[in-house]
C-alpha positions in Angstrom: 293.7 201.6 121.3 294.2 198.6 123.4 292.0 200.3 126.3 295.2 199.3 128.6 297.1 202.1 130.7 300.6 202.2 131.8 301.9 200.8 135.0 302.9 203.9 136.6 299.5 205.6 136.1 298.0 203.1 138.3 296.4 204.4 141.6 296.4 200.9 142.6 300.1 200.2 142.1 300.6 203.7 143.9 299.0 203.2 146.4 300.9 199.5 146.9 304.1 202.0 146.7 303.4 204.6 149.5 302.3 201.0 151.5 305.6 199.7 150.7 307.3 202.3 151.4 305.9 203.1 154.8 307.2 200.0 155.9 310.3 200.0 154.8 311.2 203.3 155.1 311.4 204.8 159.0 311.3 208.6 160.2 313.5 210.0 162.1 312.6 212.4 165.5 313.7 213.1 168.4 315.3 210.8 171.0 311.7 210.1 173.5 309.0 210.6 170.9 310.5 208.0 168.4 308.7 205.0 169.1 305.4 207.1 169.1 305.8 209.6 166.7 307.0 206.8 164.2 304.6 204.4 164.6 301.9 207.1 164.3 303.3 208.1 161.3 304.1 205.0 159.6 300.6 203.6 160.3 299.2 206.7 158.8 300.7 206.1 155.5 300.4 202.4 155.4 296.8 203.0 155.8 296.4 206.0 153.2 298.6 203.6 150.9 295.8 201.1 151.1 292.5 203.5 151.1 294.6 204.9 147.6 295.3 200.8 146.3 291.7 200.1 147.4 289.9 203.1 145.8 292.5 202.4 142.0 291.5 199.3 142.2 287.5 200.6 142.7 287.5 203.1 140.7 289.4 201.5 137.4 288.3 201.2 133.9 291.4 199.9 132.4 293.5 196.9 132.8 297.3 197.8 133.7 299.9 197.1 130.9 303.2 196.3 132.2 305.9 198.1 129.5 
């Protein structure tokens, strides 16, 4: 065993993925509460993407094999 795991297993690169996507990626409410709401919500995952990339990166044992 080469002690590597596979790239999608990653809590780091998953956690880099909700990030990205939270950026990227807008919500859609009502006409009024958009800015708000949208910002709220965005935030809320860019920062749960991070605390998730942080604590992979934290918390690995194994190096990440790109297949």
């Amino acid at each position: 065993m080469d002690n590597a795991k596979g790239f999608l297993t990653s809590k780091t690169i998953w956690g880099l993925v909700i990030t990205a996507a939270a950026s990227v990626f807008g919500y859609n409410v009502p006409v009024g509460l958009e800015t708000e709401v949208t910002t709220i919500v965005t935030h809320g995952f860019e920062v749960f993407g991070l605390i998730l990339a942080a604590y992979g990166r934290i918390k690995a044992e194994k190096k990440i094999k790109i297949v």
